[in-house]
C-alpha positions as CSV (number, residue, x, y, z in Angstrom):
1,X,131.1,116.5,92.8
2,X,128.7,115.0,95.3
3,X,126.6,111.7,94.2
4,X,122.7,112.4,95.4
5,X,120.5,114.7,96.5
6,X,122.1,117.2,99.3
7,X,120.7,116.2,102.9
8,X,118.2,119.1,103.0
9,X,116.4,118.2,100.0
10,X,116.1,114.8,101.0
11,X,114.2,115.9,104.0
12,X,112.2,118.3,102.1
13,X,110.7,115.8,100.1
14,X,110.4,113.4,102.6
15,X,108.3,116.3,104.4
16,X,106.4,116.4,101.1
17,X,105.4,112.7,101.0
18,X,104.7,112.8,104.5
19,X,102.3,115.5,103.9
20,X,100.3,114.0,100.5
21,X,100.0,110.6,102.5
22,X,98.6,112.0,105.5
23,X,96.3,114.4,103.4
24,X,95.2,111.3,101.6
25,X,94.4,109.7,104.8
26,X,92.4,112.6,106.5
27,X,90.2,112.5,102.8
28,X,89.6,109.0,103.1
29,X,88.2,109.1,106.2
30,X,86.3,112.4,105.8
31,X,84.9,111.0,102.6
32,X,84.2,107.2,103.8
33,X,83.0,108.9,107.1
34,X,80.3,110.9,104.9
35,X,79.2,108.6,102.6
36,X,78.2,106.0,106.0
37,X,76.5,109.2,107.4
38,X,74.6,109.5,104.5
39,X,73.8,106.0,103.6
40,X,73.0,105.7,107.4
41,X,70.9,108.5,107.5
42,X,69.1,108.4,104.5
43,X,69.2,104.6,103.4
44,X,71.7,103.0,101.1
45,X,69.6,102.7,97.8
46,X,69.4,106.8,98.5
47,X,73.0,107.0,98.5
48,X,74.0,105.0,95.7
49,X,70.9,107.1,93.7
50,X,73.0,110.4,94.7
51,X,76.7,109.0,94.0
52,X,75.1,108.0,90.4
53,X,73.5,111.5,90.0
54,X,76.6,112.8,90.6
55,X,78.7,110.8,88.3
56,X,79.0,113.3,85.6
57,X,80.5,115.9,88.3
58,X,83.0,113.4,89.6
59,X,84.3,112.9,85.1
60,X,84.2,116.3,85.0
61,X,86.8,117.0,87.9
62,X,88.8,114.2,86.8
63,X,88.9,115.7,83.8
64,X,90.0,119.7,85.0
65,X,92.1,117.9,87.6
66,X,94.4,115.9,85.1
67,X,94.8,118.5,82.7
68,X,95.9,120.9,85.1
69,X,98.6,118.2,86.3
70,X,99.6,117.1,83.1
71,X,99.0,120.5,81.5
72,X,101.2,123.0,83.6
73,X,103.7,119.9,84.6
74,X,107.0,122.4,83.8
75,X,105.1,124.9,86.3
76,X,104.3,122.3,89.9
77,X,108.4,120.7,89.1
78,X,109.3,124.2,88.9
79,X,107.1,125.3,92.1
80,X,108.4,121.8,93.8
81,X,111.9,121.9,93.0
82,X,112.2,125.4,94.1
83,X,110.3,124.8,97.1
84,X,112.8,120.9,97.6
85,X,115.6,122.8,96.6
86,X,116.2,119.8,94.2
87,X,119.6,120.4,91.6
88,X,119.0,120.9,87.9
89,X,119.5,117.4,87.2
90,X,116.8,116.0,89.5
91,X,114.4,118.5,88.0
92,X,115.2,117.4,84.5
93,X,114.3,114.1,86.1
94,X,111.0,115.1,87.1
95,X,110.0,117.3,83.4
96,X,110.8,113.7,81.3
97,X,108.4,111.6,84.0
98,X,105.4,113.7,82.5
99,X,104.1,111.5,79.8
100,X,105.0,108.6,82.3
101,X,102.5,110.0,84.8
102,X,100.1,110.7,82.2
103,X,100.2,107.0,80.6
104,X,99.5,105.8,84.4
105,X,96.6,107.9,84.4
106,X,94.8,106.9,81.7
107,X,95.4,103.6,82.1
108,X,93.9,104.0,85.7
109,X,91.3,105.4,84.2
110,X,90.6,103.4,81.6
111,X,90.6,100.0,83.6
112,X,89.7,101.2,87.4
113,X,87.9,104.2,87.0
114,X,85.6,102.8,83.9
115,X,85.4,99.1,85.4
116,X,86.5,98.0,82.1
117,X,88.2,95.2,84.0
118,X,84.6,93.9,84.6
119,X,84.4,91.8,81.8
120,X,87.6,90.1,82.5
121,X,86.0,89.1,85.8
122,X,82.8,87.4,86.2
């Protein structure tokens, strides 16, 4: 019996982390690119009024988008590690990190996302 992941499912999910990172990149800069288009163009108080209008939006999709992660978790491992070609065992892996991810979550939530770190830092 071999120890590890098989070759070809290494470099499957190394193409997959290659892939989120450089998705995450291209959004950055789309989005920071944007925001100093609009805050250029219209004035900064302007675009700080429209990020704060939007607010409730932005909860909103945080919202749909965590419960569909954490919600149908057993469905994107089973998608992903069909997809990696990942062994039982590294699947069984991935379906116990599921509260894991969610704890991380909320905690990011709870002291990035809601600035409740602001009090602890004048």
């Amino acid at each position: 019996m071999k120890n590890g992941p098989e070759p070809l499912c290494k470099a499957k999910v190394g193409q997959a982390v290659s892939f989120c990172f450089w998705l995450f990149i291209v959004a950055t800069a789309l989005i920071t690119f944007g925001y100093s288009f609009w805050a250029l163009t219209y004035g900064e108080a302007e675009a700080i009024a429209g990020i704060q209008a939007i607010k409730p939006w932005l909860a909103a999709w945080r919202i749909i988008y965590y419960s569909a992660l954490i919600g149908a978790w057993p469905l994107w491992v089973g998608l992903f590690a069909s997809w990696a070609e990942l062994p039982p065992e590294n699947q069984q892996v991935l379906l116990k990190a599921r509260w894991h991810v969610c704890g991380v979550l909320v905690l990011y939530e709870l002291l990035i996302v809601q600035n409740s770190l602001a009090g602890f830092f004048p």
